[in-house]
TIFI-632574 format. One record per residue (C-alpha): chain; x, y, z; residue number from 0; residue in three letters. Coordinates in steps of 0.02 Angstrom, whole numbers, padded with zeros to 5 digits, always signed. Each point is the difference from the previous one (the first is absolute). Example, Ala and Ser with C-alpha at 12.3 -4.5 7.8 and 13.67 -1.06 7.14 Angstrom:
BEGIN
  cadena      c1      c2      c3  num  residuo
       A  +00615  -00225  +00390    0      ala
       A  +00069  +00172  -00033    1      ser
***
This chain:
BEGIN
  cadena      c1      c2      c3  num  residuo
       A  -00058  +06186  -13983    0      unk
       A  +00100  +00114  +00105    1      unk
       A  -00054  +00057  +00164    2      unk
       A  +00074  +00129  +00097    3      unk
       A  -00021  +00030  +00201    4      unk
       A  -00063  +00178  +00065    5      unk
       A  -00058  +00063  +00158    6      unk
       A  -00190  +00073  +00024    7      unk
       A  -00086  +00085  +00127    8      unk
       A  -00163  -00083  +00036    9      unk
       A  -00124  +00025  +00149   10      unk
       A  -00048  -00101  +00152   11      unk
       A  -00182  -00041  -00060   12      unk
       A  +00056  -00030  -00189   13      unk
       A  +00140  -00119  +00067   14      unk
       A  -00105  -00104  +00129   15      unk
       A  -00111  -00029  -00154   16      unk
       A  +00146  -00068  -00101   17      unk
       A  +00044  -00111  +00134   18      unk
       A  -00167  -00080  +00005   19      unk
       A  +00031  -00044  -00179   20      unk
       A  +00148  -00043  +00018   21      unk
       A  -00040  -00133  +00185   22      unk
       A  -00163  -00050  -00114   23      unk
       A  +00138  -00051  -00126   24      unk
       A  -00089  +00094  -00160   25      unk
       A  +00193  +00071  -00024   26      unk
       A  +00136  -00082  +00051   27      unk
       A  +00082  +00176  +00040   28      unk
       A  -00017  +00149  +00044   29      unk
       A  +00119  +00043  -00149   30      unk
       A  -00122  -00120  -00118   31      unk
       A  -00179  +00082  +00063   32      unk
       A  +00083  +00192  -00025   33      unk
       A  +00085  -00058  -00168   34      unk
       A  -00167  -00068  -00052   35      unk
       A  -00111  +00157  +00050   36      unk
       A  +00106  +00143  -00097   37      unk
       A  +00003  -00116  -00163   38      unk
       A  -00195  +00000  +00017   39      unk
       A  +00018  +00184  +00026   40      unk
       A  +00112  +00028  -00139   41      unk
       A  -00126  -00109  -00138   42      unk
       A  -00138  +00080  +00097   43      unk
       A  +00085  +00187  -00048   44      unk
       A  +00046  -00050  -00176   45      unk
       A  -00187  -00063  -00044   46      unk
       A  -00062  +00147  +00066   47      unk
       A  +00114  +00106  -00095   48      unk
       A  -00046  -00119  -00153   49      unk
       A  -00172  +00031  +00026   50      unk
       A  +00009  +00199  -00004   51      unk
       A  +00102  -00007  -00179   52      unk
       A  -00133  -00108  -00024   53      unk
       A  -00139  +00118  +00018   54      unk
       A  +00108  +00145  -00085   55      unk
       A  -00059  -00095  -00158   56      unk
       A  -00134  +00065  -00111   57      unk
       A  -00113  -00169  -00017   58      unk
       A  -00090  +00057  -00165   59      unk
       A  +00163  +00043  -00074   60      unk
       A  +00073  -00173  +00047   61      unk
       A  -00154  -00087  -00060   62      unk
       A  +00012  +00094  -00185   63      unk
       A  +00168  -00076  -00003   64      unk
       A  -00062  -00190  +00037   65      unk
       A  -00147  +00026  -00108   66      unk
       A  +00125  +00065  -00159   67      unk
       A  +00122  -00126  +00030   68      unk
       A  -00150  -00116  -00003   69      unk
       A  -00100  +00035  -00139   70      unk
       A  +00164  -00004  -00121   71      unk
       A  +00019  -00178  +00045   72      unk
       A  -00184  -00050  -00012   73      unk
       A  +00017  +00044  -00202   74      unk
       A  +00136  -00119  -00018   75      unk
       A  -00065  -00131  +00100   76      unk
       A  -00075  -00156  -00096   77      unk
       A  -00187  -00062  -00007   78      unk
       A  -00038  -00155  +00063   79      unk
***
């Protein structure tokens, strides 16, 4: 994957923090522990966005659908 470098702003408190992590070797980098936290931002974003399209849905329409698509199969199914 490629990486590229950037510069951030970051406060005192917020750093000190990250440099715990980093001395109590849970990253091995500052670069690592920041990389880390806005990719579980990002997914956290995305299944939250997920989740509102998700509710957008009309759940009795959606289940008419599963329950046509259904019962068409069940006639051609065989006994056993």
């Amino acid at each position: 994957m490629a990486t590229s470098k950037i510069a951030i702003t970051i406060d005192d408190n917020t750093l000190k923090q990250l440099d715990l992590l980093v001395k109590s070797k849970l990253f091995p980098n500052r670069s690592r522990a920041i990389q880390d936290a806005v990719t579980e931002k990002l997914m956290r974003l995305e299944k939250g966005r997920l989740a509102k399209e998700c509710a957008k849905l009309d759940s009795q329409f959606e289940q008419s659908l599963a329950e046509e698509g259904f019962s068409a199969e069940m006639e051609t199914w065989p006994e056993y």
